[in-house]
Structure formats: structure tokens, C-alpha cells
Legacy VTK file of the C-alpha trace (Angstrom):
# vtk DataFile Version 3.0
C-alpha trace
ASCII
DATASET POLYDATA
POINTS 440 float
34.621 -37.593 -31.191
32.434 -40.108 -29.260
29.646 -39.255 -27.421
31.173 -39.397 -23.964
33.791 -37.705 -25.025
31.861 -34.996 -26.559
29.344 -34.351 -23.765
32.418 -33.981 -20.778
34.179 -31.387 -23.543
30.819 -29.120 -23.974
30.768 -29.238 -19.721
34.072 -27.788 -19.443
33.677 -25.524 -21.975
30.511 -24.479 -20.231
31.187 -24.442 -16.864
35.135 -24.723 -16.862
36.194 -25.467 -13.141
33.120 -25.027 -11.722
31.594 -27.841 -13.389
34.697 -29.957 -12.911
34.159 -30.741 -8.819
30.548 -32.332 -9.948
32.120 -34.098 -13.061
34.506 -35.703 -10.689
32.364 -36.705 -8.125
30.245 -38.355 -11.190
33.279 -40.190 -12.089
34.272 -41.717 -8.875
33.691 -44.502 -7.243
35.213 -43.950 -3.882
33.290 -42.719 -0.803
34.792 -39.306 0.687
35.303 -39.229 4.889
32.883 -36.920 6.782
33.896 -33.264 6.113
35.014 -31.756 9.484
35.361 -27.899 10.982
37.949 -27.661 13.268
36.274 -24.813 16.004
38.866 -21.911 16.604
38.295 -18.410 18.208
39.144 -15.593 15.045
37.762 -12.716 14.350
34.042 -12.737 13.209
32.045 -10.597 11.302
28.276 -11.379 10.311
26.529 -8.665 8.122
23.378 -9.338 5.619
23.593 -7.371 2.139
20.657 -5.766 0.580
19.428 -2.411 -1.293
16.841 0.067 -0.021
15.707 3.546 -1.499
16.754 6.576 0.405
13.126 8.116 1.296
12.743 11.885 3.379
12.310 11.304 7.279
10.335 14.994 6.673
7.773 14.607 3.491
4.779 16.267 3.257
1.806 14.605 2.151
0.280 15.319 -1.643
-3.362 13.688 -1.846
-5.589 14.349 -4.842
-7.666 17.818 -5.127
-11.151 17.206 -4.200
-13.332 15.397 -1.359
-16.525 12.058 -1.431
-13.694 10.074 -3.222
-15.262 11.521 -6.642
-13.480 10.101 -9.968
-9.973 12.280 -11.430
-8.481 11.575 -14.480
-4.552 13.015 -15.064
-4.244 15.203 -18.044
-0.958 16.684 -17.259
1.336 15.771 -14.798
5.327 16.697 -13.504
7.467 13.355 -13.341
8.843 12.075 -10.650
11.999 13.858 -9.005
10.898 17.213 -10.264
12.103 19.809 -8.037
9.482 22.285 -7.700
8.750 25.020 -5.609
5.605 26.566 -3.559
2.994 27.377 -5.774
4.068 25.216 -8.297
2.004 23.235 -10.892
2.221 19.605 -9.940
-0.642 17.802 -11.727
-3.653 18.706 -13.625
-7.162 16.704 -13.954
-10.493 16.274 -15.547
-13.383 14.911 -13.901
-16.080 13.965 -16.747
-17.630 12.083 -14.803
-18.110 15.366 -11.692
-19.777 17.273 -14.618
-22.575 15.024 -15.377
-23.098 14.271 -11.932
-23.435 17.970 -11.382
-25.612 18.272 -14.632
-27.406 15.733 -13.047
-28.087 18.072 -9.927
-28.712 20.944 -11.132
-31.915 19.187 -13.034
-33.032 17.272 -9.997
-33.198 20.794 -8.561
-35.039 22.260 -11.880
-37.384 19.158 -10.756
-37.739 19.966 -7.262
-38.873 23.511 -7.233
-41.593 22.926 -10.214
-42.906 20.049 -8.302
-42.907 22.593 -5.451
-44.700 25.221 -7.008
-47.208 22.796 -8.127
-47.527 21.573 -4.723
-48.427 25.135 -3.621
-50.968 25.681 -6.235
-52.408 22.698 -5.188
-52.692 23.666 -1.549
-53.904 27.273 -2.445
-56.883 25.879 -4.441
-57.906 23.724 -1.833
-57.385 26.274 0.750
-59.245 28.676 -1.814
-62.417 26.311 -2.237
-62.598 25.843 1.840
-62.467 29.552 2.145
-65.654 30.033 -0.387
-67.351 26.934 0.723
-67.189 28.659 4.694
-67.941 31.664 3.567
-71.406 30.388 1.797
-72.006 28.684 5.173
-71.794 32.197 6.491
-74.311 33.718 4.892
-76.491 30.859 5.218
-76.163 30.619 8.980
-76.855 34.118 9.478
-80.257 33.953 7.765
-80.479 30.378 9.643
-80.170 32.293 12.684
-82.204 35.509 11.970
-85.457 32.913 11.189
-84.497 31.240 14.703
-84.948 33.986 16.902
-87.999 35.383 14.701
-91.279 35.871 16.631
-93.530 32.257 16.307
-96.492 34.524 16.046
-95.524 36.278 12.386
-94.256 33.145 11.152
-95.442 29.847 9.899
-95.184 26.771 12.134
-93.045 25.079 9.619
-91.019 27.468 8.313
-89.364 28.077 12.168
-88.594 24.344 12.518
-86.770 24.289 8.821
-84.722 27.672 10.266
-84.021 25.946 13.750
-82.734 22.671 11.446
-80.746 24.866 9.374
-78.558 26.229 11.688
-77.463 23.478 12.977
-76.631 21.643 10.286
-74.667 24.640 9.134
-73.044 24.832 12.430
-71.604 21.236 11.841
-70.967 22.076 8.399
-69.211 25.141 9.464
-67.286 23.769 11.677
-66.048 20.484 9.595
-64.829 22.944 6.836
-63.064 24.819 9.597
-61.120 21.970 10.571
-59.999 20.572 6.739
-58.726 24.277 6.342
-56.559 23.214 9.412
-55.679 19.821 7.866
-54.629 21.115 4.225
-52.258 23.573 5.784
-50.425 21.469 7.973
-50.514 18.448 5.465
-49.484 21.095 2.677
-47.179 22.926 4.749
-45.708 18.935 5.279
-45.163 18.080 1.806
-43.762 21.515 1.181
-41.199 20.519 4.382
-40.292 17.302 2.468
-39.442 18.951 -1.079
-38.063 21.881 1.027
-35.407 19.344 2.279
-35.029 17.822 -0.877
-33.877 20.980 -2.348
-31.924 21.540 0.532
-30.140 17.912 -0.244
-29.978 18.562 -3.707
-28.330 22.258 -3.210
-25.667 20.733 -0.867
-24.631 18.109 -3.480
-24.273 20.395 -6.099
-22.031 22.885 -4.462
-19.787 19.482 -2.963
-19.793 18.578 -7.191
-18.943 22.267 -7.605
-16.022 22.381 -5.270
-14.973 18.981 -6.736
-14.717 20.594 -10.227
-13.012 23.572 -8.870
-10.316 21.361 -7.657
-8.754 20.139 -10.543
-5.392 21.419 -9.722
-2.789 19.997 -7.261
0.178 22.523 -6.459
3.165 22.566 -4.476
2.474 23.407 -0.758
6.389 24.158 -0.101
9.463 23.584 -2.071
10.991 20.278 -2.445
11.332 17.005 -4.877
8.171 15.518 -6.526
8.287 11.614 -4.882
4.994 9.883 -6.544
3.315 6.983 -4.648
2.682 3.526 -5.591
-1.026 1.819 -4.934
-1.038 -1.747 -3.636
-0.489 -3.096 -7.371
2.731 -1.138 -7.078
1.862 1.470 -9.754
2.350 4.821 -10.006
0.881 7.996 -11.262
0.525 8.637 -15.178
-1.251 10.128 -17.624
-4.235 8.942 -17.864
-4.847 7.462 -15.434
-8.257 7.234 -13.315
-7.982 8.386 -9.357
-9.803 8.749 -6.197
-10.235 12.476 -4.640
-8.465 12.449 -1.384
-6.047 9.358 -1.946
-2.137 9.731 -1.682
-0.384 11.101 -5.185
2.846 11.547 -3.947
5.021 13.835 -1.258
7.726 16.392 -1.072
10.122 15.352 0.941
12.715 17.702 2.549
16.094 16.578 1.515
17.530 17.890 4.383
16.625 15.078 6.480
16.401 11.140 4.766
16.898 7.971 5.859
17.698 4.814 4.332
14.761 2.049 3.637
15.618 -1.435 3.899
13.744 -4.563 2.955
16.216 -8.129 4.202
14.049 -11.454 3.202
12.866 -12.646 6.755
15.128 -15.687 6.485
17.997 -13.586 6.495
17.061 -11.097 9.079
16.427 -13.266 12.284
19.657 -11.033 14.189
18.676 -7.881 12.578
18.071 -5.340 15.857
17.974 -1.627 16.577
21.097 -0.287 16.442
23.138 -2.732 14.541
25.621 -0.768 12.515
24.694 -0.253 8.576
27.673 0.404 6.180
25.708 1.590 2.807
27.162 3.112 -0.276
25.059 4.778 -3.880
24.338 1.331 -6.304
27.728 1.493 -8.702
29.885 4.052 -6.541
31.056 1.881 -3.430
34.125 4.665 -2.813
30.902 7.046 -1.193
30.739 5.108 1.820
28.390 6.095 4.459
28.204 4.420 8.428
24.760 5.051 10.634
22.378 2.612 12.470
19.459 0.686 12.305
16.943 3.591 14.218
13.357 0.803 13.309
12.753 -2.358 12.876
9.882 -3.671 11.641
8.203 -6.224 14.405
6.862 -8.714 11.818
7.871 -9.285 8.708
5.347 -9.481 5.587
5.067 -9.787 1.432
6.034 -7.139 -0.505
3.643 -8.350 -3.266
1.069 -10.761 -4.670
3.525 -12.345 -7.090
5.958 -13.699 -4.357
4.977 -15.149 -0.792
8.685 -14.642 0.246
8.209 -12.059 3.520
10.521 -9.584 4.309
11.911 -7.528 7.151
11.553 -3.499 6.768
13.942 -1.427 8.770
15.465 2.230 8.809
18.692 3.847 9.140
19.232 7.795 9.179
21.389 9.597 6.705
23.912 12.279 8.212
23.138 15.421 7.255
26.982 15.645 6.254
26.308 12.607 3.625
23.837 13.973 2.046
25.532 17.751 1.648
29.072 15.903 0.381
27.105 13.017 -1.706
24.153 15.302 -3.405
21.951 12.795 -2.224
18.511 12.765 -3.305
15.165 11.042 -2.744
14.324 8.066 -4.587
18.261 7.233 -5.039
18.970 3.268 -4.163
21.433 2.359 -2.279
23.320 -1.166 -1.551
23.810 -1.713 2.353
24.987 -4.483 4.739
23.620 -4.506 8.099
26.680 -5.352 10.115
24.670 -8.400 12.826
28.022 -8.984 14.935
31.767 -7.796 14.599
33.682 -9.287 17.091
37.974 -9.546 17.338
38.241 -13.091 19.018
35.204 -15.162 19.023
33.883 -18.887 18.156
31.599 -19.853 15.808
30.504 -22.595 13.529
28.910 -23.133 10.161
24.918 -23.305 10.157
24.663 -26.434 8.037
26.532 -27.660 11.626
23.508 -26.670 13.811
20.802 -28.699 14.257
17.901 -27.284 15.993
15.255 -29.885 18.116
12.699 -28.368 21.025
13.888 -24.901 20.984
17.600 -26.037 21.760
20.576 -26.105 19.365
22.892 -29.432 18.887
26.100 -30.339 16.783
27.826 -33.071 16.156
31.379 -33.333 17.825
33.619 -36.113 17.294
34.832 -38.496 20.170
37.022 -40.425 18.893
35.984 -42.876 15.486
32.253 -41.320 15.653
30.407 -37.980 16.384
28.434 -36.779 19.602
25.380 -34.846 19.649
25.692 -32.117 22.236
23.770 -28.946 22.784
25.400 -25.684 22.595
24.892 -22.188 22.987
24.375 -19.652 20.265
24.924 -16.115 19.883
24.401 -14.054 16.775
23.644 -16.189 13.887
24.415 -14.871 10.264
23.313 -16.284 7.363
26.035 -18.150 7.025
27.987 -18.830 10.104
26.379 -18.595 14.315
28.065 -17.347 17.259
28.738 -20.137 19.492
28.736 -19.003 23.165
29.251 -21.791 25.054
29.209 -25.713 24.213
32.414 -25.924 22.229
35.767 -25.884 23.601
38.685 -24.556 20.512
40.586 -27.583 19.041
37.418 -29.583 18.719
36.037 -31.078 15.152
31.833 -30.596 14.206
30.766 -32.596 11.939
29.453 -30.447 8.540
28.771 -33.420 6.424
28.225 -37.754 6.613
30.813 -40.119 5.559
29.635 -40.833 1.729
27.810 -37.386 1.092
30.268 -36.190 -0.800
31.867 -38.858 -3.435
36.080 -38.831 -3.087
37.050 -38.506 -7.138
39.408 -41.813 -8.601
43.026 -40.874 -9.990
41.725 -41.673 -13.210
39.011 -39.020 -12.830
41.774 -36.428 -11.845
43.477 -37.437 -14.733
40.555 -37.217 -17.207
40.143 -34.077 -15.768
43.545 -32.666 -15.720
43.620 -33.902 -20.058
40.236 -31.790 -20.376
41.834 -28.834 -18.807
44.162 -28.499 -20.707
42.705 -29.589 -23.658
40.281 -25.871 -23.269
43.472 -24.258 -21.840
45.019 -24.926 -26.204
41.742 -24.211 -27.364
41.624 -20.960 -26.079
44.700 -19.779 -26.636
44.540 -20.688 -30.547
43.645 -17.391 -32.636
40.134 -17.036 -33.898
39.004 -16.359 -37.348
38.287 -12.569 -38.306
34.227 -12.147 -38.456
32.813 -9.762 -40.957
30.231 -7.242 -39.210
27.288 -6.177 -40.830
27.085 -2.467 -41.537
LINES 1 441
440 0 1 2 3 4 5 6 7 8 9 10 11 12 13 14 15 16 17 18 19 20 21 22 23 24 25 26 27 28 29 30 31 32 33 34 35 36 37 38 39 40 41 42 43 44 45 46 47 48 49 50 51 52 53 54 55 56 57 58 59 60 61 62 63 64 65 66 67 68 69 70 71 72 73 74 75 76 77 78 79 80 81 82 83 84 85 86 87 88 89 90 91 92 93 94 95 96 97 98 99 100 101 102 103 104 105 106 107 108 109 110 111 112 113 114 115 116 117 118 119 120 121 122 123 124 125 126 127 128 129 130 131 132 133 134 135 136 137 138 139 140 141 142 143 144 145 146 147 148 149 150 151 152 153 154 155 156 157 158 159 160 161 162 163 164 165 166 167 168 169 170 171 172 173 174 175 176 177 178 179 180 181 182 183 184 185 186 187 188 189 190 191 192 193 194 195 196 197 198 199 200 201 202 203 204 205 206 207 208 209 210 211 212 213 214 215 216 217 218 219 220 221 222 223 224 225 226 227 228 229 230 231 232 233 234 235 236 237 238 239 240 241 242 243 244 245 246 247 248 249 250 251 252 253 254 255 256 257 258 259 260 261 262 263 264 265 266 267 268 269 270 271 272 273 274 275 276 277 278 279 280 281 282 283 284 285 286 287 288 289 290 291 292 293 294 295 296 297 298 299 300 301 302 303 304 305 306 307 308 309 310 311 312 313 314 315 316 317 318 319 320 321 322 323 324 325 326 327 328 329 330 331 332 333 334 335 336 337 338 339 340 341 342 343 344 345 346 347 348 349 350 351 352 353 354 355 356 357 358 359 360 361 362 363 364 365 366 367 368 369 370 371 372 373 374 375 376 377 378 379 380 381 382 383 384 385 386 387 388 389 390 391 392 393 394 395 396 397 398 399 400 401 402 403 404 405 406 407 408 409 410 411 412 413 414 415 416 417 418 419 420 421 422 423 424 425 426 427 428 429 430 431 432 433 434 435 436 437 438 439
């Protein structure tokens, strides 16, 4: 078989007839007229398709034990859709890291008070020394003064003007001691203040560490299904695995009352609005088909994640309470919906590769007679494959979906060609195959 040959048989084979519009338009030579949509009022339904996770509208909170953000590490932990009830044992952790901080405290506070005793001794033997050194003043201004008020007549000249000198240089003195006692108490009872509020700082810390380490279990405020969170990376909880006190584990959501959460990419979503109808059905059992509406809309739309700058649109629908009883719905269950944009018995539209939007305004292409006119029209709901046309087309007329020449006509021959391959993988197929031995 020639090469030619050979390559057009492995594309059928491949592809079979939806390879075989392409290998004709390869093939011919002949340019194709422009492709044309003749505009007709018909019913018209628009809907976008997606899957969302049914989540509780009622969940309560779970957030790590513990408070100052301090370091948790899971040792044992329920998995996810767990039904557990109040009381229950949800997750257990160790904090290392809380004990040697606390270790840590409880010697800073060893420190604190021996550095406060010494402090004290320290101020008591000053305050001691001042206390003898006035008290020797004492004694010597007494004398001082008994030798100042003696009689001038009994005593030597000199020896009363050494007394009167005395006393009042033991006055000063007296008085200068008087006044550091003063200063060493209030700068000792100031240094005592300071490691006084140390300890105080030190105490609080360890009883926060305490508490921390005393909070090592998280456990089931009311009854209801174990939903664990994801963090930003879009992990969840495991084994293992290092958290923050006081950010979100998980929740128990009351299965009594869920709604449906949707994600549409943003392209997709332009008509999506509060209260469009949502048909939605379990992934793989489309016979449990459930109707609500669209209660929120998100009002922008944004990434789901770091990998992929595609945005989309989030939205909610309620689950009836009657759904959920006759389904056994639970959290965490995906579902596939379609958001129903427009459902209308008589109505115009035309196909969006038609539209052509310039300034705000939408334009297609009609045809007048040999050639096309652009004229502006007016749209309604637009799907994501087909627009509601309001006003600007008239039924009967033709818009122009593609140029003369952007689509290649195929040659007889290439019908032919195509017709032999056919059925050449039509014989092919229906000849019996050899038995194949399988391994044991």
C-alpha cells in the first residue's frame, strides 16, 4: 500500500466519520457558498451544564483547640463524612513545640524570682549600711551637741569651736544619709516593680501555653457529618499534618437543610441571574431529578486556583427538604446541574458565531439580495451557544454564519474516495478476529 493510501486508511480507522468532513475538505478544490441561518420563531431553551457539591445551608463551625495561633500537629483524626454525635472524638493533637515553649517559661520564671530575691538582698544591705552609718551620726551629734551648749568657762577655747564644727558637719552628714535611705527604697522598690511585672508577663504566658496544651482535643459540639476544610492550596486535614490554633478544621453541617454549590466558567455564565431555574440530578443517577432556583449569585467572578487563570461564577440553589428525605442526600455528595438561562415556547434567536459585537451594540449580517448587510439588532438572553434576538430580525430572513470560501465544497472524486474508504473499514470490521491467548 502506498503512502497516500496508507495515511487516509489509518485516518478513517482513527477517526471514522468524524475525520472524513476534514479529509474531504483537504481533498477539494472547490470553494463552498457562505453558510446561511434561515431566522424562525421555535421554541428555545438556553441552560449551562456544570457540577457543584451539595454543602449544609446550617454548619457549624469546627476551628482548632487552642488560642495565639500556637503550632498543632494531628495524631489521630475521624475522616471525612463521619457521622458523629455531641461529645464525640473528632481529632486529636500534639503540640511539641507548646511544651518547650512552656519549659521555656517556667525557667524564665525560675530566673525572675532569683534575680528578684537578689535584688532585695541587695536593697536590704544598702538600706542596712545607711541605717548603721545614721545611727553612728547619732551618737556623734549628740556628744557634738552636749560640747556646744557646755559652759565656755570649764572648757578649753578650742575644744568648743571643734564641738560647734562637729555638729554641723554631722547635721549635713545626717541629713545626706537620710535622703539616700529615701533614694534606695524608691529606686529598689523600682527595680523590684520591673521584675514584679516581668513575672507577672511571664506567669500569664505560661498559663496561655498551659491552656494551649490542655486543648489538644477537638469534639463534636452537636450531632451531624464531619465536612473537613480545604486551605488556599486546596488541602485538607491529615495525619500529620502541622496546624494553626484557631484556624477552620472543618464543620458539621445539619443535613436537614443544604443547598447546591455551583461553580459555571465566567464565559459561560454572562445570563446566569437569581432565580433562574436549576434542574440537578446525583453524578451517575440522572432518574433522581431535583428542580429549585438560583437563591445567590456571586457579583464577580474569580480563580478557583493558582494552576488555572480561567475565573468562574459561584452561585447557590436550595435543596427541598423533600429531596433530601426521598434521595438520602448527604453533604459532600456532587451533583451535575444545568442552570436553565431562558425557556421560552415561540421565540427568535440566532447562532453566536452570527453576532458581532462593536461599541457596546450587537450587529449581523443579513443578506439583501447577492451580498450581506450589517444591521444592529437586539439581544435577549444569550446562551452559550445560541442569543435571544428581540428585535432586529424579521422570520424568513438569512444571517450570515460563515464567508464564501471558509469552508472548502468537497470534489465528486473526494466523495468517491471517501465512499471506497468507508466501506473498505465497514469489511474490515466485520471480518472475524483471531482468538488471543490471555496471560494467567
Amino acid at each position: 500500500m502506498k503512502s497516500g493510501a496508507r495515511a487516509t486508511w489509518f485516518l478513517l480507522r482513527c477517526g471514522g466519520w468524524v475525520v472524513l468532513p476534514l479529509w474531504l475538505a483537504a481533498c477539494s478544490g472547490e470553494i463552498a457558498p457562505a453558510a446561511t441561518e434561515t431566522v424562525a420563531p421555535a421554541p428555545l431553551r438556553l441552560s449551562v451544564r456544570g457540577e457543584g457539591e451539595l454543602k449544609s445551608a446550617k454548619a457549624t463551625p469546627l476551628n482548632v483547640p487552642g488560642r495565639n495561633w500556637a503550632a498543632r500537629q494531628v495524631e489521630w483524626m475521624l475522616p471525612e463524612g463521619s457521622a458523629v454525635k455531641k461529645g464525640d472524638l473528632i481529632a486529636r493533637f500534639s503540640a511539641d513545640q507548646g511544651k518547650q515553649e512552656l519549659a521555656q517559661t517556667l525557667i524564665d520564671l525560675q530566673r525572675n524570682q532569683l534575680a528578684r530575691a537578689a535584688k532585695q538582698g541587695d536593697l536590704d544591705t544598702a538600706q542596712s549600711k545607711v541605717a548603721v552609718d545614721l545611727a553612728q551620726v547619732a551618737v556623734q551629734l549628740a556628744i557634738a551637741e552636749r560640747y556646744a551648749s557646755a559652759d565656755l568657762s570649764t572648757l578649753a577655747r578650742n575644744e568648743v569651736l571643734d564641738a560647734v564644727q562637729d555638729r554641723s558637719f554631722l547635721t549635713a552628714k545626717q541629713d545626706i544619709l537620710q535622703w539616700q535611705r529615701g533614694q534606695s527604697g524608691v529606686r529598689g522598690g523600682a527595680e523590684l516593680a520591673v521584675l514584679d511585672a516581668q513575672r507577672a508577663t511571664f506567669d500569664i504566658a505560661a498559663k496561655a501555653r498551659q491552656s494551649d496544651l490542655d486543648a489538644l482535643e477537638l469534639r463534636a459540639p452537636n450531632d451531624g457529618v464531619l465536612m473537613l476544610a480545604s486551605n488556599w492550596q486546596g488541602d485538607k486535614a491529615n495525619v500529620g499534618a502541622t496546624l494553626r490554633a484557631g484556624f477552620d478544621y472543618g464543620s458539621l453541617p445539619d443535613a436537614s437543610a443544604m443547598e447546591l454549590e455551583l461553580s459555571l466558567p465566567q464565559i459561560e455564565a454572562q445570563g446566569v441571574r437569581v432565580g433562574n431555574a436549576v434542574e440537578m440530578f446525583p453524578v451517575g443517577r440522572p432518574q433522581q431529578k431535583i428542580v429549585s432556583k438560583l437563591s445567590w449569585v456571586a457579583s464577580a467572578a474569580k480563580v478557583r486556583n493558582q494552576q488555572s487563570p480561567v475565573k468562574y461564577l459561584s452561585m447557590k440553589a436550595p435543596i427541598p427538604a423533600e429531596a433530601i428525605a426521598r434521595y438520602k442526600l448527604v453533604p459532600g455528595q456532587q451533583l451535575e446541574a444545568r442552570v436553565v438561562l431562558l425557556d421560552a415556547p415561540r421565540a427568535l434567536s440566532v447562532a453566536n458565531v452570527a453576532v458581532d459585537s462593536d461599541d457596546g451594540r450587537d450587529y449581523v449580517r443579513v443578506r439583501d439580495g447577492a451580498g450581506f448587510q450589517r444591521r444592529a439588532v437586539k439581544l435577549g438572553v444569550r446562551g452559550p451557544a445560541r442569543s435571544q434576538v428581540l428585535s432586529g430580525l424579521n422570520e424568513g430572513e438569512q444571517v450570515l454564519l460563515a464567508e464564501a470560501g471558509a469552508i472548502d465544497a468537497p470534489t465528486a472524486k473526494a466523495e468517491d474516495a471517501a465512499k471506497d474508504a468507508a466501506e473498505q473499514d465497514k469489511n474490515a470490521a466485520a471480518k472475524p478476529q483471531p482468538a488471543r491467548a490471555v496471560a494467567r
